[in-house]
N, C-alpha and C positions, 0 to 999 in steps of 0.2 A: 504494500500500500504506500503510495508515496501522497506526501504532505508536509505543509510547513512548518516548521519549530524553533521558536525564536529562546534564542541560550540568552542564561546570563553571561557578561563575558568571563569571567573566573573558572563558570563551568564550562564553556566552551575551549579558555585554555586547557584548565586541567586533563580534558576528554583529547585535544589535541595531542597534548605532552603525551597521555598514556598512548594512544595511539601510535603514535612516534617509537614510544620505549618497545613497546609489546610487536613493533612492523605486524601492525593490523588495520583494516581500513576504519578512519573514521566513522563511518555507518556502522559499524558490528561493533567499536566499542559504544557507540550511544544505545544501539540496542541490546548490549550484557548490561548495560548501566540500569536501562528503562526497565528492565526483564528485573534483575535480583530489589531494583529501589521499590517497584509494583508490589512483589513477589512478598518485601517485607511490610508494606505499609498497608497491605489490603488480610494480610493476616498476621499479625504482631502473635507473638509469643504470649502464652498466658501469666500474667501476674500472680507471683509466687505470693500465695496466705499471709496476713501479718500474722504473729504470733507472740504471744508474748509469755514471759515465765513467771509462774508467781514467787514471792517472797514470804516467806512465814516470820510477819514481823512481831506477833506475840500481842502481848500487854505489858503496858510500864506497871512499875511499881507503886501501888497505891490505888489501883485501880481497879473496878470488878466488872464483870456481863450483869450481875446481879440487880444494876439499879442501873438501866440506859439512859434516863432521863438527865439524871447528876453525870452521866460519860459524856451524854451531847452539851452539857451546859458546859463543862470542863473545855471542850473540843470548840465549842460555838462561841461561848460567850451567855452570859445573863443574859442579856439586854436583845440578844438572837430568837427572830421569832420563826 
């Protein structure tokens, strides 16, 4: 299929250079370029789970499960509604 394609010039050097280095014609490196950039941007890899690990931070001392309300006032503040 032939059609127009306007480069930016950076990528058109770059695509030159390689061109150059690789003694391949300009048209097959723009199309291994368009082929792997499609190839990654139309099916991207799947994003790895966050995860996170817990910590067994305990209770300080002086403190009980026994009476939540005086834990959260301790933790909040009196005046915390």
């Amino acid at each position: 299929m032939r059609t127009t394609l306007t480069l930016d010039p950076d990528v058109a050097a770059k695509a030159k250079k390689g061109a150059a280095r690789l003694r391949k014609p300009f048209k097959e490196i723009i199309n291994a370029a368009l082929r792997a950039g499609l190839e990654e941007i139309l099916s991207p890899a799947a994003a790895k789970p966050y995860r996170t690990k817990p910590h067994a931070m305990g209770l300080r001392r002086g403190f009980s499960y026994d009476n939540i309300s005086e834990l959260l006032a301790a933790a909040e503040g009196e005046e915390h509604a």
